[in-house]
KEVOFI-176216 format. One line per 5 residues: number of its first residue (from 1); their letters; for each residue x negated, z, y of C-alpha. Coordinates in nm, 2 decimals, m for minus. Each point is the difference from the previous one (the first is absolute). Example, Ala and Ser with C-alpha at 12.3 -4.5 7.8 and 13.67 -1.06 7.14 Angstrom:
1	AS	m1.23/0.78/m0.45 | m0.14/m0.07/0.34
REM end
This chain:
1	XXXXX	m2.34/0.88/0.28 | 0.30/0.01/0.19 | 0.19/m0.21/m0.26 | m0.05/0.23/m0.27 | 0.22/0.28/m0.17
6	XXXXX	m0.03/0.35/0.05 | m0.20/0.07/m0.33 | m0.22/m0.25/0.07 | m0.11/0.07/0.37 | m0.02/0.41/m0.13
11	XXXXX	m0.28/m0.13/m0.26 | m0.15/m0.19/0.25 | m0.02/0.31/0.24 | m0.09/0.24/m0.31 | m0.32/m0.28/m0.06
16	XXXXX	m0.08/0.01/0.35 | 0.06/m0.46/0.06 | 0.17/0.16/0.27 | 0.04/0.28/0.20 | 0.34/0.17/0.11
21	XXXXX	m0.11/m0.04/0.39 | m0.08/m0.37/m0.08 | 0.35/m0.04/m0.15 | 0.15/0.18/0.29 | m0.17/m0.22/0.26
26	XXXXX	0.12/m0.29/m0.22 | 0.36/0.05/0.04 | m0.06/0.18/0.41 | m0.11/m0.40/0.03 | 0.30/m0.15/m0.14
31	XXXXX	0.23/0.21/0.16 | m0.15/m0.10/0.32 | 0.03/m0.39/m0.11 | 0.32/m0.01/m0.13 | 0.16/0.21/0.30
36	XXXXX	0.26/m0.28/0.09 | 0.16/0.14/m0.32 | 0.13/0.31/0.18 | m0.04/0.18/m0.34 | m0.15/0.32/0.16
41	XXXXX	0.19/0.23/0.22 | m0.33/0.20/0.09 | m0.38/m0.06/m0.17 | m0.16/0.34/m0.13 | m0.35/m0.16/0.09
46	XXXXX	m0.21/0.34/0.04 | 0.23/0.16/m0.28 | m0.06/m0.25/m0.20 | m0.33/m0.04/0.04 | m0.10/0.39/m0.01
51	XXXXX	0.21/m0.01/m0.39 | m0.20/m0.25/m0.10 | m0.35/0.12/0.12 | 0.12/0.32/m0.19 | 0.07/m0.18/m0.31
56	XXXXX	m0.33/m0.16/0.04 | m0.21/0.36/m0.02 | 0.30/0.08/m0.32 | m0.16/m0.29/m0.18 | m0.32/0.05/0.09
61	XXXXX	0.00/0.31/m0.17 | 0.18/m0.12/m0.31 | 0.32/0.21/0.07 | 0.23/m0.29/0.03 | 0.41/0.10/0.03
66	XXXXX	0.13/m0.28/m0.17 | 0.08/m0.34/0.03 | 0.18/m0.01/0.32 | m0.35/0.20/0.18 | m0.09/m0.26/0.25
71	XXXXX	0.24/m0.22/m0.05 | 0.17/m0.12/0.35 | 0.39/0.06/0.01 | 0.28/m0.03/0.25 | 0.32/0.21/0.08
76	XXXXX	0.33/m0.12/0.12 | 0.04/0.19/0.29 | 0.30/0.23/m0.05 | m0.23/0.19/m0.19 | m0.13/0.34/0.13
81	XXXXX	m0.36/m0.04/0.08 | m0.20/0.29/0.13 | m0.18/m0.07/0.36 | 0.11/m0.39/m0.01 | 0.31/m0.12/0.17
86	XXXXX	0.35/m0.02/m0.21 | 0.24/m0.25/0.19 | 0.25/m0.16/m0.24 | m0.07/m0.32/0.25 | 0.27/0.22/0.22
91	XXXXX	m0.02/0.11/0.34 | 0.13/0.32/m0.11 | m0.32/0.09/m0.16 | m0.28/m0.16/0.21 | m0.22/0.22/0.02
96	XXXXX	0.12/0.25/m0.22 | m0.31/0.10/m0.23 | 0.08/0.21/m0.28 | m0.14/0.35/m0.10 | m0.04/m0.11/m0.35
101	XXXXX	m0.02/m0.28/m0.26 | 0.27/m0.06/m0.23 | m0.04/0.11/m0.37 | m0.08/m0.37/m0.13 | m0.29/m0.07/0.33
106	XXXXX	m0.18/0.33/m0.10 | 0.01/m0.06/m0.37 | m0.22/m0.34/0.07 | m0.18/0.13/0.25 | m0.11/0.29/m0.25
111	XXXXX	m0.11/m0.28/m0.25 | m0.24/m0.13/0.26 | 0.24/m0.26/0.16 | m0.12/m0.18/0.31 | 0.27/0.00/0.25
116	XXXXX	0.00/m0.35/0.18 | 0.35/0.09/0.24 | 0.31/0.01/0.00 | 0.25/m0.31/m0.06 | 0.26/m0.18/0.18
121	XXXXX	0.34/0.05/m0.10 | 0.35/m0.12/0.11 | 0.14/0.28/0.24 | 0.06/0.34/m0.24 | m0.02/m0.23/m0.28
126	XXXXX	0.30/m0.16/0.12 | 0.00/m0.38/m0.15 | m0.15/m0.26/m0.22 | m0.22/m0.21/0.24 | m0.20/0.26/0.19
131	XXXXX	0.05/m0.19/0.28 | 0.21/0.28/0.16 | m0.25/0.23/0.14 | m0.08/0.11/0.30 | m0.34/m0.15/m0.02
136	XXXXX	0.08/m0.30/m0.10 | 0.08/m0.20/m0.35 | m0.27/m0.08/m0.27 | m0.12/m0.34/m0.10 | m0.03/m0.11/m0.37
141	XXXXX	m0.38/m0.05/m0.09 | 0.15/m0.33/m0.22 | 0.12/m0.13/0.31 | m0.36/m0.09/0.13 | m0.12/m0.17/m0.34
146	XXXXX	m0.06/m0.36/0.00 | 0.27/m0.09/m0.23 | 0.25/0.14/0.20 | m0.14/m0.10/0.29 | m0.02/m0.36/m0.08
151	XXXXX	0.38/m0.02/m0.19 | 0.13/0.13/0.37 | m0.15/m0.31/0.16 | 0.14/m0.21/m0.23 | 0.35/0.16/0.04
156	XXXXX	0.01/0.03/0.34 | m0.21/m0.17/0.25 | m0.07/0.15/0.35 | 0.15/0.32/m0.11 | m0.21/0.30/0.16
161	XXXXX	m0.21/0.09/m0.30 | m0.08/0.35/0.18 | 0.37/0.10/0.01 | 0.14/m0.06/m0.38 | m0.23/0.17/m0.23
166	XXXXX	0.16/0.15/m0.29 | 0.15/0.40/0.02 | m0.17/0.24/m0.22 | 0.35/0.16/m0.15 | 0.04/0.38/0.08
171	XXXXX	0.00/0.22/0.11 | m0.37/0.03/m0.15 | m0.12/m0.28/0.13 | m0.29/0.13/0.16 | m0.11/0.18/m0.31
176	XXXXX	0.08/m0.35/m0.22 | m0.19/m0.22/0.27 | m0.35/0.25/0.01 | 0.00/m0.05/m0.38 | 0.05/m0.35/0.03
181	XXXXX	m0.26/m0.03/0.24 | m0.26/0.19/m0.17 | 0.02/0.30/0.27 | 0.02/0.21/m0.28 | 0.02/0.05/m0.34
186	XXXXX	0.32/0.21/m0.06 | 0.27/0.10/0.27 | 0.30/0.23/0.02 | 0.35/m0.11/0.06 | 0.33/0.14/0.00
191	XXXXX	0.31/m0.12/m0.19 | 0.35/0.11/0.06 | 0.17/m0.31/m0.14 | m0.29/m0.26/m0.04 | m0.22/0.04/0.30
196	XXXXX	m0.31/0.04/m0.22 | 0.07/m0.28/m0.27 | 0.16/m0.27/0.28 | m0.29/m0.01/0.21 | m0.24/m0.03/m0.36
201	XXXXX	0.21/m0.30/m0.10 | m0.03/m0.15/0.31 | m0.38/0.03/0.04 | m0.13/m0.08/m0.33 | m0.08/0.39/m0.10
206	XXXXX	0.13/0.27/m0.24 | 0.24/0.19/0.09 | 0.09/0.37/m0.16 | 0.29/0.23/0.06 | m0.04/0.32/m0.24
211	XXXXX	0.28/0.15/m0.11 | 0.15/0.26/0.17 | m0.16/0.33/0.01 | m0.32/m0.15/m0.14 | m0.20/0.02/0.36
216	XXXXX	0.06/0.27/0.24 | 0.18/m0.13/0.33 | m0.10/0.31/0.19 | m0.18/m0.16/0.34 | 0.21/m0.33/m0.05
221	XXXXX	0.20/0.00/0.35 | 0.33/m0.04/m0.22 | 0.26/m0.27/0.07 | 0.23/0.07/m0.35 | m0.12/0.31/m0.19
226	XXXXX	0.16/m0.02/m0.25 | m0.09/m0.39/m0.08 | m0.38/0.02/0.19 | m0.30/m0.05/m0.24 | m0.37/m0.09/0.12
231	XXXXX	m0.14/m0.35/m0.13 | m0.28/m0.10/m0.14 | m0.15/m0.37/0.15 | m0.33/m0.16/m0.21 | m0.11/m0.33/m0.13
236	XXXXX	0.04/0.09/m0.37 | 0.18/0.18/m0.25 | m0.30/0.25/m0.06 | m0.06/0.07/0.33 | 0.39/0.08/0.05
241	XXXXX	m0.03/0.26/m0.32 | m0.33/0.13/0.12 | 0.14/0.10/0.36 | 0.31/0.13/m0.17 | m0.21/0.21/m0.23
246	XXXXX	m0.16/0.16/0.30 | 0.36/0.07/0.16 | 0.21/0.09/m0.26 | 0.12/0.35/m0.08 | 0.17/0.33/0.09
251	XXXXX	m0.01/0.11/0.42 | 0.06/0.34/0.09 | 0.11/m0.14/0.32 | 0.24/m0.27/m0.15 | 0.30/0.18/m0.23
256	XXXXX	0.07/m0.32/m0.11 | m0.29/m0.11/m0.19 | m0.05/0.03/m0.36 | m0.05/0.36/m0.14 | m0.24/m0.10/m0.32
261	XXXXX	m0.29/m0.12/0.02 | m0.09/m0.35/0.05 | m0.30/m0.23/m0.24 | m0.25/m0.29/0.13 | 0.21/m0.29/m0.02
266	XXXXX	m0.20/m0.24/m0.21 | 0.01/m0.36/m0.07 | m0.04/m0.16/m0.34 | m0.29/m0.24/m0.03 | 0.17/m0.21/m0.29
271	XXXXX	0.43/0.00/0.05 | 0.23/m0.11/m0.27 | 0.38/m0.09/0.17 | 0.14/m0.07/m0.38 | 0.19/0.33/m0.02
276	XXXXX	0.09/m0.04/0.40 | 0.35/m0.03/0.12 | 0.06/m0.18/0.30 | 0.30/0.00/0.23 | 0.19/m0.26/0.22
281	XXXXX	0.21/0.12/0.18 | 0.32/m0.25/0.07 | 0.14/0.12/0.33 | m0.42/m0.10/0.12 | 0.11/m0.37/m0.03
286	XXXXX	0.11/0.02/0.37 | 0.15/m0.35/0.17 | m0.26/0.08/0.29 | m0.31/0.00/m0.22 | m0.24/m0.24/0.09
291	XXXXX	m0.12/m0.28/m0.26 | m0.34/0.11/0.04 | 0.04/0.35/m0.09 | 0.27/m0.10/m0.26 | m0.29/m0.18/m0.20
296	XXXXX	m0.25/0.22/0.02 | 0.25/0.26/m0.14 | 0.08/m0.23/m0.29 | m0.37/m0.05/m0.07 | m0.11/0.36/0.00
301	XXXXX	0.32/0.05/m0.26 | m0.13/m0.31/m0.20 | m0.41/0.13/0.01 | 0.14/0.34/m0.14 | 0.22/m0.18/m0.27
306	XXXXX	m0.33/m0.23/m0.12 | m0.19/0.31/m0.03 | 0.26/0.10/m0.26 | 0.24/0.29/0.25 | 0.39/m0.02/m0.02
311	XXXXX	0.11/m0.12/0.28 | 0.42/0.08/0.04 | 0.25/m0.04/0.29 | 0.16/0.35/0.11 | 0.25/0.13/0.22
316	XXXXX	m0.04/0.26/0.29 | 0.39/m0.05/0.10 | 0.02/0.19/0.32 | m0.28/m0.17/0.12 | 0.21/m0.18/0.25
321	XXXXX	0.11/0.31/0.19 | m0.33/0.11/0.01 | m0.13/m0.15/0.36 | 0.27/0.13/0.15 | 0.04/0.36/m0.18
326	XXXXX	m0.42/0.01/0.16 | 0.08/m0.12/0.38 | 0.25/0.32/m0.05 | m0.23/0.25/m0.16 | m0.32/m0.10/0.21
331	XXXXX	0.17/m0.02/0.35 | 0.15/0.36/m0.13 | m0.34/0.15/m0.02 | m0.14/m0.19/0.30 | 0.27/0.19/0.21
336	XXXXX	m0.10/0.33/m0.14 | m0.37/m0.06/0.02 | m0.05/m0.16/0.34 | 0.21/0.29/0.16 | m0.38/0.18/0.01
341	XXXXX	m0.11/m0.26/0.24 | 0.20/0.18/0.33 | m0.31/0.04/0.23 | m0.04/0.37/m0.02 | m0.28/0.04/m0.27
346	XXXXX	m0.20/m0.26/m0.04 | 0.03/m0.38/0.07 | 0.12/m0.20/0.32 | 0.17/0.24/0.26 | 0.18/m0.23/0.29
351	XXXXX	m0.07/0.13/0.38 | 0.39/0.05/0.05 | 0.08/0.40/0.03 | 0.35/m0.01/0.15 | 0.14/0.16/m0.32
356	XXXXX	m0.11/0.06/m0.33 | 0.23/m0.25/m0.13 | m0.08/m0.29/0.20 | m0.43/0.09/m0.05 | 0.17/m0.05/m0.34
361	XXXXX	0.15/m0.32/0.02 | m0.26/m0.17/0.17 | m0.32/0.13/m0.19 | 0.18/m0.20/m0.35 | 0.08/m0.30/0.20
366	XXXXX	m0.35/m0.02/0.17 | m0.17/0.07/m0.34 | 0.20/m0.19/m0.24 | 0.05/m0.37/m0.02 | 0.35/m0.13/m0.09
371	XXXXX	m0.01/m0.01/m0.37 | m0.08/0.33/m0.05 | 0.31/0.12/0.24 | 0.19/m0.23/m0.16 | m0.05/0.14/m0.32
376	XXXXX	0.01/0.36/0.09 | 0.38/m0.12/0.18 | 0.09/m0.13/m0.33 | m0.15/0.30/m0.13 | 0.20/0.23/0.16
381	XXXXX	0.34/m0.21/0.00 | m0.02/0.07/m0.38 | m0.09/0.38/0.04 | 0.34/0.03/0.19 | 0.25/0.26/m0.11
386	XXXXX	0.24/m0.27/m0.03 | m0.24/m0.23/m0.19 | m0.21/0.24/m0.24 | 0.22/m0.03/m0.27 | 0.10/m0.39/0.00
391	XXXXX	m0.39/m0.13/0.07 | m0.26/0.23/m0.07 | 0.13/0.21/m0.30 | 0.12/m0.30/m0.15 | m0.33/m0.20/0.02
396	XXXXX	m0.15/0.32/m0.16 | 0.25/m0.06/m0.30 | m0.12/m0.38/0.01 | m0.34/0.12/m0.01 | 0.05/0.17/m0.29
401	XXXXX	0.18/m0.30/m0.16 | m0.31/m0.25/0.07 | m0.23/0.31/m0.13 | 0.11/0.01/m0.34 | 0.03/m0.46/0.00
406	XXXXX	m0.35/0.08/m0.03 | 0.01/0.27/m0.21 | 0.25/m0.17/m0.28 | m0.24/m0.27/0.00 | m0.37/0.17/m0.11
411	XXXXX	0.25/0.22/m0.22 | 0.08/m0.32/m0.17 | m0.31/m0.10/m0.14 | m0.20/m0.22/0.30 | m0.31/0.11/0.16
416	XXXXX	m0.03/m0.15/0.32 | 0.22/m0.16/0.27 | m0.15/m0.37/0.10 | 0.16/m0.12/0.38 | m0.10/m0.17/0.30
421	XXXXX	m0.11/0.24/0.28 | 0.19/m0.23/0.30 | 0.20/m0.29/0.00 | m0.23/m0.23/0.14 | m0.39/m0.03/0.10
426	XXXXX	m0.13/0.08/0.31 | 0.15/m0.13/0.32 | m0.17/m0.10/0.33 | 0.08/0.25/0.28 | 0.21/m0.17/0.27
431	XXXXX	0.25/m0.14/m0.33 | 0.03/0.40/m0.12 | 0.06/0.12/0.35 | 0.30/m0.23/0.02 | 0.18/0.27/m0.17
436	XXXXX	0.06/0.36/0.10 | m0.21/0.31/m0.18 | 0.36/0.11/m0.16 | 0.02/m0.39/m0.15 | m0.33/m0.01/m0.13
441	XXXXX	m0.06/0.32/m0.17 | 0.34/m0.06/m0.16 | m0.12/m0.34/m0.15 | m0.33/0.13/m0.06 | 0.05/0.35/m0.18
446	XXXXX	0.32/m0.19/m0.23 | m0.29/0.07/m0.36 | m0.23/0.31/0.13 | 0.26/0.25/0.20 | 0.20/0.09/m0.39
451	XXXXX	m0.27/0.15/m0.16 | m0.12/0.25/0.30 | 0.38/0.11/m0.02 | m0.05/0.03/m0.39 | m0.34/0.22/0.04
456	XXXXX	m0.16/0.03/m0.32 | m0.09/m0.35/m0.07 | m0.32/m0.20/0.10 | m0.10/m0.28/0.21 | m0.26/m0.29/m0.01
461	XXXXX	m0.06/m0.32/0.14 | m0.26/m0.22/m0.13 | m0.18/m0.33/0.21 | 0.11/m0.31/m0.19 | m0.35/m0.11/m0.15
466	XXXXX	m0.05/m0.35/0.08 | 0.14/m0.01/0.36 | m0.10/m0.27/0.20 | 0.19/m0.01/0.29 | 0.06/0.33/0.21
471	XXXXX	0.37/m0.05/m0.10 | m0.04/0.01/m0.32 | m0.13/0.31/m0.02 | 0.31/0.24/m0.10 | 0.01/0.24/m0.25
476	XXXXX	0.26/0.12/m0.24 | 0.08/0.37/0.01 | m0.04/0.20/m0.35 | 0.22/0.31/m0.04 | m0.06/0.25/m0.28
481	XXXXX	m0.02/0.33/m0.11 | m0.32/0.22/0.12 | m0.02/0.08/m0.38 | m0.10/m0.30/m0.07 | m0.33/m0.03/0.24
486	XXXXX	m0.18/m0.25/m0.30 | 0.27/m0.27/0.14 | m0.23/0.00/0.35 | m0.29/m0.10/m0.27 | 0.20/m0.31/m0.13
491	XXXXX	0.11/m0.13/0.31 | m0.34/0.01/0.12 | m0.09/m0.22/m0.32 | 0.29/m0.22/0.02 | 0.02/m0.07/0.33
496	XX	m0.25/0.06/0.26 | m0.32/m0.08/m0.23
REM end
């Protein structure tokens, strides 16, 4: 039961092969098994279980709220939840437990959602491992399979097995490793400039970033407003568009979002890709891309061409200023929004009361680890008087440049964007901490970080089919227009079925 989509386990609940409190208590037990993962920050057992046992009397009486009633999910927890702790795996914010749930958390939860806890995350979202927060890093389900399991043997002998598992990516990782696992059946993440889709690559899942404005970020503890969208984490296509469905739309809260009104996003059952236009870009063939990623790419470009799409090279020409335009932006709006965190509200407060200024001082170093003051240094180095104008107005104007790379493109006839998500598969943990947090989510962000600067295109990564090694199973990242919502339809076809 656990294995199946969305649609599938809300027929089973709607024809009573199972009941919501059974379902619950499926995934309370898997949590519990699989809690070397470090996936969850905090498990909503009672929560949990009271939502379900009140979907349970919803279904009894044939007043059913959809296909997500019942259905056991999982939030990344920089997500406002009502009554349940909100950290950002910081010290800042242990203990801090929110007076409300963001926009996106109620909207499930008023579909009958089952909320299983909250998700581990690199500190304030800061990083594509999760292996930065103050709780710990998570572990890649894949890393425990047997095939992976028995290739490390072969490759190194006497190597401690319980020290190099695979990273999950990040900074969802939590949120990518409980779907993985079976924890859940749809989880929240976050993506500023890839840290929904990294982590989906990683751990064999699909990955959506909506485009901007589409879901409300009100409740979202923000890291980069004006580049933060919530993400979407399933097993499938469907599931993906069903969760979005439920999201989606206009938030009085959020000025941001979308102003008209917003239809079910539905998949075709039958997809033709014959009058499908398909995008390469050029600047994607990076030197640093990995032979096993560069294949798969070439055969998802081949399956579509076999099915009868146009497959053609493009060029996004700013592409290569595009890393470094984002480090300036992101660290920008770090600075700005982690000036809250100063120990008089809410939060971490430090016992030092010689002067306001030093209770200051010492509450951000106590509560924040090193890569989040480094950012907010860099941050503020490029807020300078002195420096506004040559770093941080400029990237804006760079921003803009990259924006409309995407913009000429889908103007000139193709439909959808087809590029790796990272530049290699997933890594064991003690070869990616070899390299500092600044390295890796430079290297790692290099395809997902230009189209959060772009805003209004669209995001997802699809598992590679017939995987089978953990390695092997990356995905390729499809950016489009959200006009074109049948194109989710013909991936599904193409590639995942």
């Amino acid at each position: 039961m656990l294995g199946r989509t969305l649609r599938e386990v809300s027929t089973a609940l709607k024809q009573g092969h199972i009941t919501p409190t059974e379902l619950c208590q499926k995934c309370l037990f898997l949590i519990k098994k699989t809690k070397f993962l470090n996936a969850y920050i905090t498990v909503s057992e009672e929560v949990a279980l009271k939502q379900a046992e009140e979907s349970e009397k919803r279904y009894k009486k044939g007043h059913s709220l959809g296909d997500l009633d019942g259905i056991p999910v999982a939030v990344k927890d920089n997500f406002s939840t009502s009554g349940i702790e909100t950290t950002c795996a910081s010290n800042m914010l242990k203990g801090y437990v929110p007076p409300y749930n963001a926009t996106v958390v109620q909207k499930l939860l008023d579909k009958g959602a089952v909320l299983m806890g909250k998700t581990n995350l690199d500190e304030f979202a800061m990083g594509s491992g999760s292996t930065d927060g103050v709780f710990g890093p998570v572990k890649n389900p894949w890393s425990y399979s047997k095939q992976y399991r028995g290739k490390r043997k072969q490759k190194a002998h006497g190597e401690n097995e319980d020290s190099n598992w695979l990273i999950t990516g990040g900074s969802s990782g939590g949120s990518a490793a409980a779907v993985a696992a079976f924890t859940c059946f749809a989880a929240l993440g976050s993506d500023t400039g890839g840290s929904t889709r990294n982590p989906a690559a990683h751990c064999g899942v699909v990955g959506f970033k909506p485009s901007y404005g589409l879901v409300s970020r009100h409740g979202l503890i923000p890291l980069v407003n004006s580049m933060d969208v919530p993400g979407i984490l399933t097993r499938c296509v469907d599931d993906a568009a069903i969760v979005l469905g439920m999201l989606a739309g206009h938030d009085p809260r959020d000025s941001t979002t979308i102003q008209d009104p917003v239809k079910p996003f539905t998949l075709p059952t039958l997809a033709d890709v014959n009058k499908l236009c398909i995008g390469i870009p050029k600047e994607y063939l990076a030197p640093e891309l990995s032979s096993e990623v560069r294949s798969f790419w070439s055969k998802a470009a081949n399956l579509f061409e076999s099915e009868g799409a146009k497959v053609i090279e493009v060029s996004l020409p700013h592409t290569s200023y595009s890393i470094i335009c984002y480090h300036v932006l992101c660290t920008s709006e770090v600075a700005s929004n982690m000036a809250r965190f100063d120990g008089l509200e809410y939060g971490h407060r430090c016992d030092i009361n010689v002067s306001t200024e030093a209770m200051y001082a010492a509450t951000r170093r106590e509560g924040f680890n090193d890569v989040v003051r480094g950012r907010i240094l860099s941050g503020n180095f490029f807020l300078l008087k002195e420096n506004y104008e040559n770093y941080f107005i400029k990237a804006q104007k760079v921003r803009r440049l990259i924006a409309n790379d995407f913009v000429n493109v889908f103007n000139s006839g193709v439909d959808v964007l087809l590029t790796p998500t990272t530049l290699s598969e997933a890594v064991p943990y003690l070869e990616f901490i070899k390299e500092d947090n600044r390295t890796r989510s430079a290297q790692d962000d290099i395809f997902t970080q230009a189209v959060n600067m772009a805003g209004e295109n669209l995001t997802s990564t699809i598992p590679e089919p017939h995987a089978k090694e953990p390695e092997q199973l990356h995905v390729t990242s499809f950016s489009y227009l959200p006009i074109t919502n049948e194109l989710a339809g013909i991936i599904e076809t193409f590639v995942v079925t």
